[in-house]
C-alpha positions in Angstrom: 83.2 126.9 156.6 80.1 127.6 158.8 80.2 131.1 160.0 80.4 131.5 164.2 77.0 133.0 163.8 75.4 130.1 162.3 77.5 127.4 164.6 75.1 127.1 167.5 71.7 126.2 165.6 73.8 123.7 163.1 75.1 122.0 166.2 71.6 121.4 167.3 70.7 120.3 163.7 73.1 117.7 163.7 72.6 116.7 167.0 68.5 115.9 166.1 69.3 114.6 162.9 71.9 111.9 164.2 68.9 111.2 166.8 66.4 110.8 164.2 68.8 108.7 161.8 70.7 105.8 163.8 70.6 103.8 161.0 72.9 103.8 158.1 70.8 104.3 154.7 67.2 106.2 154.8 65.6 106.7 158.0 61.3 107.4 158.0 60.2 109.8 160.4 56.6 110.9 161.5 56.0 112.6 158.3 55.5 110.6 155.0 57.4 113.3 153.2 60.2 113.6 155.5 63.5 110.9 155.1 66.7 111.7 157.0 69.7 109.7 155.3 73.2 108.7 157.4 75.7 106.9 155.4 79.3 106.6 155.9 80.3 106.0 151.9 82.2 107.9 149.7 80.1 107.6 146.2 81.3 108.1 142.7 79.1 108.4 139.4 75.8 107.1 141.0 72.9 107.4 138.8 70.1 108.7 141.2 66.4 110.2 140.6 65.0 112.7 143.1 61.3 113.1 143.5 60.5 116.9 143.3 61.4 118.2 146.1 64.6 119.8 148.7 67.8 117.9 149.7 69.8 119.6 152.9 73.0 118.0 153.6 73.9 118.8 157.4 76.9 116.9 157.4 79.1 115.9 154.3 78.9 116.7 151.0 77.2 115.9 147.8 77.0 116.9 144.2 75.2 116.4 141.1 76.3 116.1 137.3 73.2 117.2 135.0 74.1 117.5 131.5 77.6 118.8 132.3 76.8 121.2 135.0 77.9 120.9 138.8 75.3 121.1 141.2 76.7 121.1 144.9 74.8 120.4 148.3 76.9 120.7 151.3 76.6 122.2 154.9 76.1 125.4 153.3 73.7 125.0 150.6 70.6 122.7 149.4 69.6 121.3 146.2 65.7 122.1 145.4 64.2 119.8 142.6 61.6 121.0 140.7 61.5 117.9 138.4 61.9 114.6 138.6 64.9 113.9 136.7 67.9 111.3 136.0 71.3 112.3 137.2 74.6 111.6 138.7 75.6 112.0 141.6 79.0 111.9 143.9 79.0 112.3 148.1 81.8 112.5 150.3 81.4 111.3 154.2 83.5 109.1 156.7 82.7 107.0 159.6 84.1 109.7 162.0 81.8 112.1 160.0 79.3 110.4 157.9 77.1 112.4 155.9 73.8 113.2 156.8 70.7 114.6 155.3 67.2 115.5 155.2 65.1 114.7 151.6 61.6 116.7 151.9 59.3 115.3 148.8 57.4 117.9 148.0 53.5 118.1 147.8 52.6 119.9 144.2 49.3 120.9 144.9 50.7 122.7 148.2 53.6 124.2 145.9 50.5 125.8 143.4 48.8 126.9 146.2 51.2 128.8 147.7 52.8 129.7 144.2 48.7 131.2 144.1 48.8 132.9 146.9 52.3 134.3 146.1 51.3 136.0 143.3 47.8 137.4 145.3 50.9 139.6 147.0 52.5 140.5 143.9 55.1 137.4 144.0 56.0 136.7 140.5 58.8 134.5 139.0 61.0 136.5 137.1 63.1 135.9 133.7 65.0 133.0 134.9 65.0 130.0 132.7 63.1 126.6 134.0 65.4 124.2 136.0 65.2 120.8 136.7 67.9 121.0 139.8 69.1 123.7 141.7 71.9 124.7 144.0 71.4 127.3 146.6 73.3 129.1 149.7 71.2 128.2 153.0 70.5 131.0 154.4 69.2 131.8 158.6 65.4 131.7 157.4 65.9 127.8 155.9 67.8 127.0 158.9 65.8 128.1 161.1 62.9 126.1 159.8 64.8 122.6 159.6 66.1 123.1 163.2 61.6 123.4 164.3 61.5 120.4 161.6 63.6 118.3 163.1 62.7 119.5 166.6 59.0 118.5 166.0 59.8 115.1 164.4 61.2 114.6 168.2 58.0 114.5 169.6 55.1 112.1 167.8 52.5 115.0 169.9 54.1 118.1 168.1 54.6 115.9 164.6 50.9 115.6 164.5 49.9 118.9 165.6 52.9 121.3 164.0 54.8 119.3 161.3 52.0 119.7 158.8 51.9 123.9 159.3 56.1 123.5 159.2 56.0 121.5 156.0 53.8 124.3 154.5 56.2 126.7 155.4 59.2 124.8 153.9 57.7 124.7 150.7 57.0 128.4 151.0 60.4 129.0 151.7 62.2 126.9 149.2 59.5 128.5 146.5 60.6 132.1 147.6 64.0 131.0 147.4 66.7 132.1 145.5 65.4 129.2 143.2 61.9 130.3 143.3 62.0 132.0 140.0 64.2 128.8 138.3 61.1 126.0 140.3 58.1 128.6 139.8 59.2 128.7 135.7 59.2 125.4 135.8 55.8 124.8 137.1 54.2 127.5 134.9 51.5 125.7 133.2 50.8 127.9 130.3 54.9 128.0 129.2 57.2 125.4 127.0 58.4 124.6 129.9 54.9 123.9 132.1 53.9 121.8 129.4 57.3 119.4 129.3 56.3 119.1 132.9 53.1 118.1 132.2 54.4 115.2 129.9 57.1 114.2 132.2 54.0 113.3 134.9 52.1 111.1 131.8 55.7 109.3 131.3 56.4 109.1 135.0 52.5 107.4 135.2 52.8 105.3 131.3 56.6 104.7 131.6 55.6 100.8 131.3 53.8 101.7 127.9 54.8 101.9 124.3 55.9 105.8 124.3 55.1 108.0 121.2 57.3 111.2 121.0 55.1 112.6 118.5 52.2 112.0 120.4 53.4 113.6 123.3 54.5 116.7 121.2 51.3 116.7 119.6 49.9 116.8 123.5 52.1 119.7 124.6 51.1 121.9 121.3 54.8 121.5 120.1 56.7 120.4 116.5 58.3 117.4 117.6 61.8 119.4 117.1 60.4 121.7 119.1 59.5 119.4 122.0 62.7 117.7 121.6 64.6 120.9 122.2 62.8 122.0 125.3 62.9 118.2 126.8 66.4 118.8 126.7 66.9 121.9 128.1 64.8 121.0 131.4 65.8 117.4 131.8 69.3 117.0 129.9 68.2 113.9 127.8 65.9 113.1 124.8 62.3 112.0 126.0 63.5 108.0 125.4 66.8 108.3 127.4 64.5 109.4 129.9 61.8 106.9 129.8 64.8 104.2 129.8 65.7 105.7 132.6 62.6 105.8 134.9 62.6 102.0 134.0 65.7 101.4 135.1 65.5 103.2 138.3 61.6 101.6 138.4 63.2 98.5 138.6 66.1 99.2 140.8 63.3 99.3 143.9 61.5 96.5 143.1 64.4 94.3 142.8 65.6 95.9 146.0 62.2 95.0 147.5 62.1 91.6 146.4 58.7 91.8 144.6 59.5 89.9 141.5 62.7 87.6 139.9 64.5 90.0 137.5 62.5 88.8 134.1 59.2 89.7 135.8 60.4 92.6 136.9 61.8 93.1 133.1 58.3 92.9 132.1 57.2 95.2 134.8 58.6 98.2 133.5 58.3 97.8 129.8 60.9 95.7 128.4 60.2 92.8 125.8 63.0 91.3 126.4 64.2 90.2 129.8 68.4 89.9 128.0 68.1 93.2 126.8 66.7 94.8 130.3 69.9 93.0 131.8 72.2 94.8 129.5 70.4 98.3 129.8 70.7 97.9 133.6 74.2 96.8 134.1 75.2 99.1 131.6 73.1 102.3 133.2 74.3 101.2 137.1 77.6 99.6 136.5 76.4 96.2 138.5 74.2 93.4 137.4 70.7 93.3 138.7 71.8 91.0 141.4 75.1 92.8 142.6 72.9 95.9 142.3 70.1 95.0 144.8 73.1 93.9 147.6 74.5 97.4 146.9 71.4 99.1 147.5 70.4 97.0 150.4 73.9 98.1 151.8 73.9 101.6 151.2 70.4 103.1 151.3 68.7 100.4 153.4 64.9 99.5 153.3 63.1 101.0 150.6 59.9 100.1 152.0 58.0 103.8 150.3 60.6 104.1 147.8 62.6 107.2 148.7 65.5 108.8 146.3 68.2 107.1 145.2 
């Protein structure tokens, strides 16, 4: 339950974001990094892949299964993603109240930058393990900078002029968070867990390569037990579930898109052989290649600049 306080400036969020998101499935706005999403479906066990970045859910309800651990994002809090990785998800929404939400992709450099400047002030992430995902309580300071968002993204004058110095404070906000310690952790370079983030960025750019897990151990100054363990703890799955994964969802948008027939695609993203791709899809989705890109098309729309799943 929204508290009375709060009412008023989440009415005027949902009324922008219905204005800025007529259409069912992802709706751009002025801002390459800003998506708002409007669906009426009620979702079960979806495997989905979130850039880094912040999901707000205005209306509806979502959650997230990583490696056994419920992660909601509802009216009342927002999931911040330090890390790109592969999870499951389940919404709830209806056509008299479908859900809708806004996916900010965060810029990295930015989020240094201000992690930088932060710390010239004394900001310092504390003991908090890294997290891949994150749940937390929205609070009157995030609000408050959605509604001059979503406000701005009205106008193409003031998204030109404002929506750059608003994004910037997003990130600051979300980084300050009571996250910030979990995302800063994360993005420490020098740590275990800096260094797993550096190697998920080489396998998010080499996923269509032959992957070597001692190579990228050796790379990240770790035993290969040792980089097997802290793979795990940040991203819930081994380093080849992972790649297998970034295929899989690799493919999903360019069969969605129409770019190739399923065996080019197969050899797109790494697979020998175009059967076993086929299995590892339907298997991973729940749908064949075909039955996946009409469900996609259906429920998420154009994915012209490939937003989240």
């Amino acid at each position: 339950m929204i508290p009375l306080g709060k009412q008023s400036s989440h009415a005027a969020l949902l009324d922008l974001a219905s204005r800025l998101a007529p259409q069912q499935g992802y709706n751009p706005t002025g801002l390459r990094e800003v998506r708002l999403l409007r669906t009426e479906a009620v979702l079960r066990d979806i495997p989905v892949l979130y850039k880094p970045g912040a999901v707000f859910v205005l209306q509806g309800r979502k959650q997230g299964i990583l490696d056994d651990e419920v992660l909601v994002y509802d009216e009342e809090h927002y999931l911040a993603v330090s890390v790109p990785v592969p999870f499951r998800m389940e919404s709830v929404a209806t056509t008299e109240r479908p859900l809708l939400a806004i996916y900010v992709e965060f810029d990295m450099q930015l989020a240094a930058e201000l992690a930088s400047a932060a710390a010239g002030w004394g900001f310092s992430a504390g003991l908090k393990r890294a997290r891949a995902l994150v749940s937390s309580r929205m609070d009157a300071c995030m609000e408050d900078v959605l509604l001059r968002l979503l406000s701005a993204l009205c106008d193409p004058m003031e998204t030109a002029i404002v929506g750059a110095g608003i994004l910037r404070e997003l990130h600051y906000r979300v980084l300050t968070g009571p996250q910030g310690d979990a995302m800063l952790n994360a993005l420490e370079k020098d740590s275990a867990s800096g260094r797993i983030v550096q190697s998920l960025v080489r396998l998010r750019d080499t996923y269509n390569a032959e992957i070597s897990v001692p190579a990228l151990a050796a790379e990240a100054a770790m035993s290969v037990p040792s980089y097997h363990a802290h793979f795990r703890a940040l991203t819930g799955s081994s380093p080849m579930q992972y790649v297998k994964a970034i295929r899989l969802h690799e493919a999903r948008l360019m069969l969605a898109r129409g770019e190739k027939t399923i065996a080019q695609v197969a050899l797109s993203v790494g697979y020998v052989s175009p059967a076993q791709f086929s299995r590892d899809f339907r298997r991973y989705f729940g749908r064949t290649a075909s039955e996946e890109v009409k469900w996609v098309r259906e429920h998420i729309g154009e994915l012209a600049t490939g937003p989240p799943a």
